[in-house]
Structure formats: structure tokens, C-alpha cells
Backbone as JSON, one array per atom type, in Angstrom:
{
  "sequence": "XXXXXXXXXXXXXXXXXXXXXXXXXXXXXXXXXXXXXXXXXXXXXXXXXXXXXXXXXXXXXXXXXXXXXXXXXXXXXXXXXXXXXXXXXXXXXXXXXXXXXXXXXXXXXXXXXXXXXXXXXXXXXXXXXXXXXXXXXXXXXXXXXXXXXXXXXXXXXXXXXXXXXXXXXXXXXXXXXXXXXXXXXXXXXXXXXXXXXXXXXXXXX",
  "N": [[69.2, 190.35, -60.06], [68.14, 192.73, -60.27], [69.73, 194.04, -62.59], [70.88, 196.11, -65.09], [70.49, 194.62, -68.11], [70.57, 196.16, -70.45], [72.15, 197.86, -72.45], [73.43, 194.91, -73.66], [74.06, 192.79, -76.27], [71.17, 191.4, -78.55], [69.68, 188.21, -79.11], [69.63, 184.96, -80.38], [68.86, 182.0, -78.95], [70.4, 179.12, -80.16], [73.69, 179.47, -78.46], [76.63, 180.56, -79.18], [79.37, 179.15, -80.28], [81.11, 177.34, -83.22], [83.78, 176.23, -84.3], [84.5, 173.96, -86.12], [82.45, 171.59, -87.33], [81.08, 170.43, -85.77], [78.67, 171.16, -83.39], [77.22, 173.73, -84.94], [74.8, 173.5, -86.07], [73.17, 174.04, -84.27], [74.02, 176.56, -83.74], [72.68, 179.54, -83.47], [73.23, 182.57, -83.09], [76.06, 183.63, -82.41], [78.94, 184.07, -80.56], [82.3, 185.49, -78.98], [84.93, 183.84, -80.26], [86.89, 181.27, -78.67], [86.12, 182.1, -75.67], [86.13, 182.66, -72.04], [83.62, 182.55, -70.56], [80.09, 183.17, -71.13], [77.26, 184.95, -70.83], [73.7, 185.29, -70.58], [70.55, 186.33, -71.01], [66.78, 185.87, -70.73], [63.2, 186.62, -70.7], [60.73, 185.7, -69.07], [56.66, 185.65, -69.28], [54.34, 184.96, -66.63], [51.29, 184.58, -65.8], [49.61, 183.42, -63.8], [50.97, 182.86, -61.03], [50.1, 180.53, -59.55], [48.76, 178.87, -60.96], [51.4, 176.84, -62.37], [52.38, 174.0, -61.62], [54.77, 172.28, -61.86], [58.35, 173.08, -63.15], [60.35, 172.23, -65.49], [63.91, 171.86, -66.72], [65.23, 171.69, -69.88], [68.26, 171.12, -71.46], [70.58, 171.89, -74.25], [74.26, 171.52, -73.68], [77.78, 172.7, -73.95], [80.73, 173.96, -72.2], [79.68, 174.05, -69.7], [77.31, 174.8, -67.67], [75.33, 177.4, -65.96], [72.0, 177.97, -63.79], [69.76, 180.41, -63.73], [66.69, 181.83, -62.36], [65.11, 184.75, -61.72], [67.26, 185.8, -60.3], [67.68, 183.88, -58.54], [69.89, 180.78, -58.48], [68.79, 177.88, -60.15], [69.73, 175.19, -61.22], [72.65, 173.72, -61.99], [75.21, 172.73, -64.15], [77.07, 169.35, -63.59], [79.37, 169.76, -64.7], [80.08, 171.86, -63.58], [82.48, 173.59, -61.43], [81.71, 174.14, -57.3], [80.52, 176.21, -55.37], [80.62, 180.04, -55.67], [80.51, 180.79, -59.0], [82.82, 182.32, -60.94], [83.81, 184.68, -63.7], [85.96, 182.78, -64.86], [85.78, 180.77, -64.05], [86.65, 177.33, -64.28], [85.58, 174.64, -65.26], [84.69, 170.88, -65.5], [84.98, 168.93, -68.85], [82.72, 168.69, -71.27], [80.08, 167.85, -73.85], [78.84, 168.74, -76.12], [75.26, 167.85, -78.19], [75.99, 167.87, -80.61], [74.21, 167.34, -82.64], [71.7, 167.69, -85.13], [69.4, 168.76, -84.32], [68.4, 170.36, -80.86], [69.47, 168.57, -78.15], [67.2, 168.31, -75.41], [67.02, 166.25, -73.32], [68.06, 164.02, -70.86], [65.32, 165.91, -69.25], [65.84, 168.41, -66.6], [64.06, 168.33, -63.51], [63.46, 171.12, -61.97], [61.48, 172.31, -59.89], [61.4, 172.48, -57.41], [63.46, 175.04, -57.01], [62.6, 176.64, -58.57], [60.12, 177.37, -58.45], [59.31, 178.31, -56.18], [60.25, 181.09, -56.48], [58.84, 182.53, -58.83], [57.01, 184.6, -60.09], [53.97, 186.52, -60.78], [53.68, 188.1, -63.86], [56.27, 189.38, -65.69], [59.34, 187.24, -65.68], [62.99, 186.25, -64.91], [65.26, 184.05, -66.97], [68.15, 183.41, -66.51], [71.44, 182.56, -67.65], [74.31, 180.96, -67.41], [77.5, 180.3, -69.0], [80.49, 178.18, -69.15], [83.34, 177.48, -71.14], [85.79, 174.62, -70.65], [88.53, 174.9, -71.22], [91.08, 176.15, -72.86], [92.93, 177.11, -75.9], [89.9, 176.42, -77.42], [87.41, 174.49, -79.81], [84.74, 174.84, -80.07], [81.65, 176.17, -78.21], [78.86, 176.11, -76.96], [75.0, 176.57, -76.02], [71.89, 175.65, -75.54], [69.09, 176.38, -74.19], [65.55, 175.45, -72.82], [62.68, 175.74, -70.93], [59.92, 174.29, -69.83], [56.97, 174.75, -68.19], [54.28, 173.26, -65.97], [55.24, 170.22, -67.32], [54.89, 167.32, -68.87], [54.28, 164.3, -67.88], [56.71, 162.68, -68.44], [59.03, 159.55, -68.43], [61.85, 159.52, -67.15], [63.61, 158.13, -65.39], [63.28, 154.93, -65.38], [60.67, 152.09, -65.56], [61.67, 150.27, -62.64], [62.68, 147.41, -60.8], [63.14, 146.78, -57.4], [64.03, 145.33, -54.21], [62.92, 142.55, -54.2], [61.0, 140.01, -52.95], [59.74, 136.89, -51.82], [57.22, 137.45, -51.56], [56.63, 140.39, -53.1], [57.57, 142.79, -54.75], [59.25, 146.0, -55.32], [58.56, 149.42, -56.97], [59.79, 151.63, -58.9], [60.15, 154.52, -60.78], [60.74, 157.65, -62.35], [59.04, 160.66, -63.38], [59.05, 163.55, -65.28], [57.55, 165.52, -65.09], [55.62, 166.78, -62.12], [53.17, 164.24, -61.06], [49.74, 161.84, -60.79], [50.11, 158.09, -59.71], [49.99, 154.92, -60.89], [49.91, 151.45, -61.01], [49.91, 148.55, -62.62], [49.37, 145.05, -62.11], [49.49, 141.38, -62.13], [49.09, 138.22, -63.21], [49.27, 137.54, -65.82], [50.64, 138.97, -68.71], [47.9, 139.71, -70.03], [45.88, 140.16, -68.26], [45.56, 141.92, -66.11], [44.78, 142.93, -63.55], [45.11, 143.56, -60.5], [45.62, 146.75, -58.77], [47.53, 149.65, -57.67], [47.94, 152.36, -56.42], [48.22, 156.07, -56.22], [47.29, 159.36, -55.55], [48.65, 161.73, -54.77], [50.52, 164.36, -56.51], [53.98, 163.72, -57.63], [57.45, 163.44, -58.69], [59.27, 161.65, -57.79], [58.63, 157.79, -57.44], [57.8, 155.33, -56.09], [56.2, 151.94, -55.55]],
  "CA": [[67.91, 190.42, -60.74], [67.75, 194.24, -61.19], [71.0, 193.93, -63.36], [70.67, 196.67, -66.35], [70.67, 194.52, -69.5], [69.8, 196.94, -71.95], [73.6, 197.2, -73.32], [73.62, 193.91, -74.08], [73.09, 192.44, -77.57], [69.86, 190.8, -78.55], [70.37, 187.47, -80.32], [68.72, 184.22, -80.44], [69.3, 180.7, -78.7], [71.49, 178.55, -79.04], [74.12, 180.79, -78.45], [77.78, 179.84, -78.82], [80.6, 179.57, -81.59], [81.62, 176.68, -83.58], [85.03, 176.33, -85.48], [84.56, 172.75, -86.69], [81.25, 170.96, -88.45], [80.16, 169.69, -84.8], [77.17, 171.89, -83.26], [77.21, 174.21, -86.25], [73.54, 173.68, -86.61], [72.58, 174.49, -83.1], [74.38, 177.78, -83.14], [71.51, 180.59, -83.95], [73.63, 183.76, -82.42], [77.45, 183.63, -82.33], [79.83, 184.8, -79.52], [83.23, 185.53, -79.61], [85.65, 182.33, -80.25], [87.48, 180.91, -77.23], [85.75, 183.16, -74.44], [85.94, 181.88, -71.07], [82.37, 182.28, -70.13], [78.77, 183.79, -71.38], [75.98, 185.07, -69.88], [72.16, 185.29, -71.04], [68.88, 186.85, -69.84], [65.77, 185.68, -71.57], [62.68, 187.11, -70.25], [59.36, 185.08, -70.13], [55.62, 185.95, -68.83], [53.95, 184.19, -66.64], [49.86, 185.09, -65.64], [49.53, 183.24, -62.53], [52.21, 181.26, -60.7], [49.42, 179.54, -58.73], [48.69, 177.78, -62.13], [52.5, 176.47, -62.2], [52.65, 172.92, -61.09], [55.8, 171.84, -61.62], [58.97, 173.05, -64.02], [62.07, 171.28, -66.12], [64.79, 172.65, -67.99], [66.09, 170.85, -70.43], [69.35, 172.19, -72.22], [72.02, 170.77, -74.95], [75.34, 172.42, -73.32], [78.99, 172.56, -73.8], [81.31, 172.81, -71.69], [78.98, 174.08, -68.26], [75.97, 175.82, -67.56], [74.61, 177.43, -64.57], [70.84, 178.73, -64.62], [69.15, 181.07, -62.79], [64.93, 182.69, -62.88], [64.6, 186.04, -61.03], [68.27, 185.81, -59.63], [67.97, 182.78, -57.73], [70.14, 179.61, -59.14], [67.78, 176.46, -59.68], [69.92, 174.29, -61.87], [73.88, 173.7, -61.82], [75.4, 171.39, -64.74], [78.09, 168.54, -62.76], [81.04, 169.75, -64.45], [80.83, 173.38, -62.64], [82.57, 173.59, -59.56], [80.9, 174.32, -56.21], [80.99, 177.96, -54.98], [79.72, 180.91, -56.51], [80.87, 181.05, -60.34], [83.74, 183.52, -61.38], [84.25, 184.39, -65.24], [87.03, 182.23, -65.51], [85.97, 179.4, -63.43], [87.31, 175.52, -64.61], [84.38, 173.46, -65.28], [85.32, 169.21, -66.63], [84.5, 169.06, -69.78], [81.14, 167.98, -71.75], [79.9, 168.0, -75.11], [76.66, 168.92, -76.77], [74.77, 166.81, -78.89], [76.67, 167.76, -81.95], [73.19, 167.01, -83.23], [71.32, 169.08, -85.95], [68.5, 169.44, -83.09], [69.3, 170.14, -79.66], [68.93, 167.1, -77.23], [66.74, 168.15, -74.79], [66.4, 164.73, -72.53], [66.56, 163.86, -70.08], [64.79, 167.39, -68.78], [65.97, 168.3, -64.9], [62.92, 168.8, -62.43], [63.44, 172.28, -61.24], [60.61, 172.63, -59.18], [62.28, 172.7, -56.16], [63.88, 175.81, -56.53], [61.97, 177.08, -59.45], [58.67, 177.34, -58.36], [59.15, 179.9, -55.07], [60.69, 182.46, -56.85], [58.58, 182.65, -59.94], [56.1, 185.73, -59.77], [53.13, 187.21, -61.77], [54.07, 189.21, -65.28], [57.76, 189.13, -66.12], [60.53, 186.62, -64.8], [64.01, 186.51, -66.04], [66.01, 183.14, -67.06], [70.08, 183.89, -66.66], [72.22, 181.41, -67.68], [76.25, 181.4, -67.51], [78.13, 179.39, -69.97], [81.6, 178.35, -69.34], [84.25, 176.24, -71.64], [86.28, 173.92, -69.91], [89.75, 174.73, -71.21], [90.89, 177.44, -73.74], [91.46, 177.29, -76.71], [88.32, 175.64, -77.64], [86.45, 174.64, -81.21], [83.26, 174.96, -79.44], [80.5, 176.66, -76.98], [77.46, 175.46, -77.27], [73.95, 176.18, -74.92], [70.34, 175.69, -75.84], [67.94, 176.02, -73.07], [64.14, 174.9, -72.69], [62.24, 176.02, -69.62], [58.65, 173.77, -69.61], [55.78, 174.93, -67.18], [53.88, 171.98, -66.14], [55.27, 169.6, -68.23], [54.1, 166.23, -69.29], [55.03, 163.25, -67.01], [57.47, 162.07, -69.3], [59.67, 158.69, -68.15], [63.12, 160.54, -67.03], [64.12, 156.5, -65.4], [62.49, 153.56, -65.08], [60.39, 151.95, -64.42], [62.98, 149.1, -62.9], [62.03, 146.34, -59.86], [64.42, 145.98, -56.54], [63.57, 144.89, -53.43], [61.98, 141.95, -54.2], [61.3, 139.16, -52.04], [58.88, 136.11, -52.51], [56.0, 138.07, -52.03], [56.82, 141.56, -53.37], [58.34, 143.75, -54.86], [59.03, 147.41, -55.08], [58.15, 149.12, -58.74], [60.68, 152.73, -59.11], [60.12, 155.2, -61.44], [60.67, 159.26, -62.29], [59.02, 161.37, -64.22], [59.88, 164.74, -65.83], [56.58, 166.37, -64.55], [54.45, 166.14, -60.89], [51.96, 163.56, -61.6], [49.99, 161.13, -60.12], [50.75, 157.28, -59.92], [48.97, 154.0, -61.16], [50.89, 150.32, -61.07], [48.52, 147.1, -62.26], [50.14, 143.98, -62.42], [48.7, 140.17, -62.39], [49.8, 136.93, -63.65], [49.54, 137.6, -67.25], [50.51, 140.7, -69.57], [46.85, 140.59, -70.58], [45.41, 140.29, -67.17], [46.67, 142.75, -64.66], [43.7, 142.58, -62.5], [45.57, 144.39, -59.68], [45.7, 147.94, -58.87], [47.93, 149.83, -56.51], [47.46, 153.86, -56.85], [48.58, 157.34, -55.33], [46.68, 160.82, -56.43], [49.79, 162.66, -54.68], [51.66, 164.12, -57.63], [55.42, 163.74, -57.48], [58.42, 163.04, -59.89], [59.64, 160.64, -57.62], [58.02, 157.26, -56.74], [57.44, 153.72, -55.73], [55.0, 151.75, -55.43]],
  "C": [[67.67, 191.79, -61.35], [69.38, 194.62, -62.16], [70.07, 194.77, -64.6], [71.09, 195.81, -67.75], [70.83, 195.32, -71.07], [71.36, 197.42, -73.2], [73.96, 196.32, -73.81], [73.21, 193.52, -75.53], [72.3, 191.33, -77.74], [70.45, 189.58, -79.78], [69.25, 186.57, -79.99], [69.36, 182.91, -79.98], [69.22, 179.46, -79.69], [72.42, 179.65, -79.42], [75.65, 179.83, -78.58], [78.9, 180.79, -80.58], [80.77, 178.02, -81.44], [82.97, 176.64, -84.23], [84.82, 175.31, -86.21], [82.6, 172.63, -87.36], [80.13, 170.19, -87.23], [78.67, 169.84, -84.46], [76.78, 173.3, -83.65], [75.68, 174.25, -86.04], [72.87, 174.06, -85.62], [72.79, 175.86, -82.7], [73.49, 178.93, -83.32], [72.14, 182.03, -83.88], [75.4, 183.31, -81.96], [78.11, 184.83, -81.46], [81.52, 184.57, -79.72], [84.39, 184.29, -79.04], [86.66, 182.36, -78.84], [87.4, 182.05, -76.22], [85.86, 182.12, -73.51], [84.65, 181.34, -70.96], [81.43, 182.95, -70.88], [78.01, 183.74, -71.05], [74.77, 185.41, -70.67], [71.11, 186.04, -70.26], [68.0, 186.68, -70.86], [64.59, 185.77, -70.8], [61.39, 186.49, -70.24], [58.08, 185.79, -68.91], [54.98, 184.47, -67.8], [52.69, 184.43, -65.45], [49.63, 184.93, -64.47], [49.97, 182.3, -61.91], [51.24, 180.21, -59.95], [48.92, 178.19, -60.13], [49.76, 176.87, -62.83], [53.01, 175.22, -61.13], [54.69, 172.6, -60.7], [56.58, 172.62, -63.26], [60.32, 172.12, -64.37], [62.73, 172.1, -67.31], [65.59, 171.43, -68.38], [67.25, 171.98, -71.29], [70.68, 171.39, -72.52], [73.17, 172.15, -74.63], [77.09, 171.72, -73.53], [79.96, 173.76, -73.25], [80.51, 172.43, -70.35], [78.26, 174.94, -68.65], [75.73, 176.54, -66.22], [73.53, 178.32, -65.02], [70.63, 179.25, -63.53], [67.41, 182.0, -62.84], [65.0, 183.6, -61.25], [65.91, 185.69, -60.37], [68.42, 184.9, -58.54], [68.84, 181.14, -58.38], [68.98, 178.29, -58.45], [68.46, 175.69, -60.82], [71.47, 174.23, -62.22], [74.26, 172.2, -62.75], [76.51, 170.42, -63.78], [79.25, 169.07, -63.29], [81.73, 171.4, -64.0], [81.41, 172.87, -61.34], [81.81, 174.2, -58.36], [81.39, 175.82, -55.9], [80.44, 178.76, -56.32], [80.68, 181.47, -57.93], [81.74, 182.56, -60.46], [83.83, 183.2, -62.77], [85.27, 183.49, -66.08], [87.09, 180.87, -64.59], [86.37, 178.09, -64.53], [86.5, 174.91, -64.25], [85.76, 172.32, -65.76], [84.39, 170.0, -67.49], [83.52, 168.77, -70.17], [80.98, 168.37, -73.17], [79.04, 167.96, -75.11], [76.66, 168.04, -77.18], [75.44, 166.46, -80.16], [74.85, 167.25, -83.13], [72.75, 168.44, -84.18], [70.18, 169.51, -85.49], [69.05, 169.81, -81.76], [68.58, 169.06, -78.65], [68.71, 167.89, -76.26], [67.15, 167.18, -73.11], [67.58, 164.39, -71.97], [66.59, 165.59, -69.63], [65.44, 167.2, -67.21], [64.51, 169.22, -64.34], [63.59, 169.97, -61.67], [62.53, 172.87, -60.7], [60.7, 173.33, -57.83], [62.84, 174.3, -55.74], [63.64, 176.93, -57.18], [60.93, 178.18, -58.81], [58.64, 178.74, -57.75], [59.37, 181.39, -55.62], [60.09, 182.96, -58.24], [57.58, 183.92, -59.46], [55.15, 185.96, -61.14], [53.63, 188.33, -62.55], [55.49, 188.59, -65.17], [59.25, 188.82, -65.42], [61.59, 186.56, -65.86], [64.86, 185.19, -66.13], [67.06, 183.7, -67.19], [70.28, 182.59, -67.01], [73.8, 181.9, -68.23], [76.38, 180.03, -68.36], [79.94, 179.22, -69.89], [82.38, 176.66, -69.95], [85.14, 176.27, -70.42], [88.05, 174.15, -69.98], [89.92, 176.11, -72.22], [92.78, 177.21, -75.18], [90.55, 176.53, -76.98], [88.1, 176.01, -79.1], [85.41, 175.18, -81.05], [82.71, 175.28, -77.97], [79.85, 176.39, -77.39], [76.35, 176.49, -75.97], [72.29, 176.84, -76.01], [69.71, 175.54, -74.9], [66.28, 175.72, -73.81], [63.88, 174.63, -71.81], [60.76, 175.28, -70.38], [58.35, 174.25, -67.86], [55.09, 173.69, -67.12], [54.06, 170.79, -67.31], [55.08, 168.08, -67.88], [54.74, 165.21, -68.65], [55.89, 162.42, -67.65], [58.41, 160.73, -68.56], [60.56, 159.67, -68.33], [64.13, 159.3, -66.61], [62.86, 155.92, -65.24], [61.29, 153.26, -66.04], [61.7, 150.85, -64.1], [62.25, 148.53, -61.03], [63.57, 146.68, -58.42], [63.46, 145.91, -54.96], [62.87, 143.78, -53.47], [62.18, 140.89, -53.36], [59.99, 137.93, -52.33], [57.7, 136.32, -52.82], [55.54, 138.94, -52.04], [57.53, 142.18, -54.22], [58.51, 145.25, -55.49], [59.61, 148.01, -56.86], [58.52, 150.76, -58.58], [59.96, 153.16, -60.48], [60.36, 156.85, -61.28], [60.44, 159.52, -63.48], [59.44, 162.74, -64.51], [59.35, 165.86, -65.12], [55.94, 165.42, -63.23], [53.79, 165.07, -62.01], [51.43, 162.56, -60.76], [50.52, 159.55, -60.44], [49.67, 156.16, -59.9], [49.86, 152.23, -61.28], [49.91, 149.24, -61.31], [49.23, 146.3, -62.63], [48.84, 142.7, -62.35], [49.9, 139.1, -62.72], [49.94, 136.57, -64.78], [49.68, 138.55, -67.87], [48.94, 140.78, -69.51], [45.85, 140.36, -69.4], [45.95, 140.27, -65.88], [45.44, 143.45, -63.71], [43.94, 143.31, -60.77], [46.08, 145.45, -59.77], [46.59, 148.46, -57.66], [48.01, 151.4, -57.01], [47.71, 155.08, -55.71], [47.99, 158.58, -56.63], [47.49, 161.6, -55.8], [50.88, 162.55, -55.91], [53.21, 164.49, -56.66], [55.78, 163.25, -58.99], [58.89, 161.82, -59.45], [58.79, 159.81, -56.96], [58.03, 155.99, -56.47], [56.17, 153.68, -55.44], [55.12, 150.34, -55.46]]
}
């Protein structure tokens, strides 16, 4: 966390290198072609963590990511390996969006490991970046840290458990929130209510 940045050069996300026509339009700040890994620090404010429900990072990455706010990791993509990241670790592979936005979606709920370590005035997002093989066309990473963000559908909703006279009604959202389920015997009369004011991401009902 107290890592001297100030050598570092100032650029702008997404950060990477293209060779080809893929995620070209996502690149904003160019790094140098077939690197193992890259690292980030982006610095944000934030007034009073008690006003900090819940966070999600979303982020279009190629080949791995790992994130970190105030030197704690809260978000690990699947194709890093386990253990604590070396410059030349061997992620699997992955691909960005190749899109001329960056895909977002679905966002990961980092609340969990977010939240504790956030503090009043100035926290620091890290994020490592490593390709999967070498040489490589492409690095990619776009992050997007949301503060309470909007209960967005992340799955569902979807039915299981059911039995002749039940059944159990899944969903997750992106953000805490609370929960509302009305059903019935016709789309246009759902006359039954079943309800929780504990927010969560995850729920039944």
C-alpha cells in the first residue's frame, strides 16, 4: 500500500497493447508488446465509508487480472493461479470483449472483501495484468469500481425445488438490496406477496 508510485507513468484505462484489429478500441494507454505482466494504481476518494453499502468491479480483461484497494486483494480472475502472483506467473487464457466498448457484465460483488479495508479520503485500486502465453497480439484490462451500485440481475431469477405446493424463486443481484416476490394464478393477478427488507446479493424466496 505505501509502494512509491511516483516513477511510474501516468496514462489512462484501458491499458494494454494490441497488434491486430481486436481490442484496438479499448486500448486508451499502450504498454510494451508481449510483456508478461502489468501493474496499475488508480487512486479514488471516498468521504465516508459508512455511506458505502455494497461494491462491484466490473472489468473487460485479457489474459488475467488480479485487483487489489489499499493493498488488500478483493477480486482474482479464474484463469490466475492460486498463490501469491509472481511477474511471470501462467494464467489459462481469456479474451476481452474485442468490443468497441468494454463489457462490463456481469459486475463481481466485492463487498466482501472490499468494504473493510476502504477508509475516509484516498484509497488506492492496484490491479496486475498477466498474458497467458508469450508472444501475444494482445493485453487488454478495463476496470470499473461501482459504490453502491444498482441491484442489477447478475442470474436469475430461475425456480428449483419445487414440489406440489411450492417452490423456491433464486436470484442475484449486482448490488445489496432488498427482496419482493408476488406471484398468483394469473400474470395479471399476483395477489401474493412474500418479502425480505434484509439487503443481500444473494437470495431466495
Amino acid at each position: 500500500e505505501s509502494f512509491d508510485d511516483s516513477a511510474w507513468a501516468t496514462g489512462t484505462y484501458g491499458l494494454g497493447y494490441e497488434t491486430g484489429t481486436g481490442a484496438q478500441a479499448l486500448i486508451q494507454t499502450t504498454v510494451t508488446v508481449n510483456a508478461n505482466s502489468v501493474y496499475s494504481r488508480a487512486r479514488f476518494d471516498v468521504a465516508d465509508p459508512a455511506t458505502i453499502r455494497g461494491l462491484a468491479l466490473g472489468i473487460d480483461y485479457d489474459d488475467a487480472a488480479v485487483a487489489w484497494i489499499n493493498g488488500v486483494e478483493v477480486w482474482r480472475s479464474p484463469e490466475m493461479p492460486a498463490g501469491t502472483p509472481a511477474w511471470n506467473s501462467s494464467p489459462s487464457a481469456h479474451e476481452s470483449s474485442n468490443a468497441a466498448t468494454p463489457q462490463f457484465v456481469p459486475h463481481h460483488d466485492i463487498t466482501a472483501t472490499a468494504l473493510p479495508v476502504l477508509r475516509a479520503g484516498t484509497n488506492v485500486l492496484a490491479i496486475g495484468l498477466w498474458n497467458s502465453a508469450l508472444p501475444s497480439s494482445d493485453m487488454v484490462v478495463v476496470p470499473q469500481l461501482l459504490a453502491n451500485p444498482p441491484p442489477d440481475l447478475s442470474r436469475g431469477p430461475y425456480l428449483q425445488l419445487g414440489t406440489p405446493t411450492s417452490v423456491v424463486v433464486r436470484w442475484r443481484t449486482m448490488g445489496p438490496a432488498n427482496s419482493v416476490v408476488r406471484w398468483g394464478d394469473a400474470p395479471g393477478n399476483l395477489t401474493q406477496v412474500a418479502s425480505s427488507s434484509a439487503e443481500t446479493t444473494a437470495r431466495a424466496s
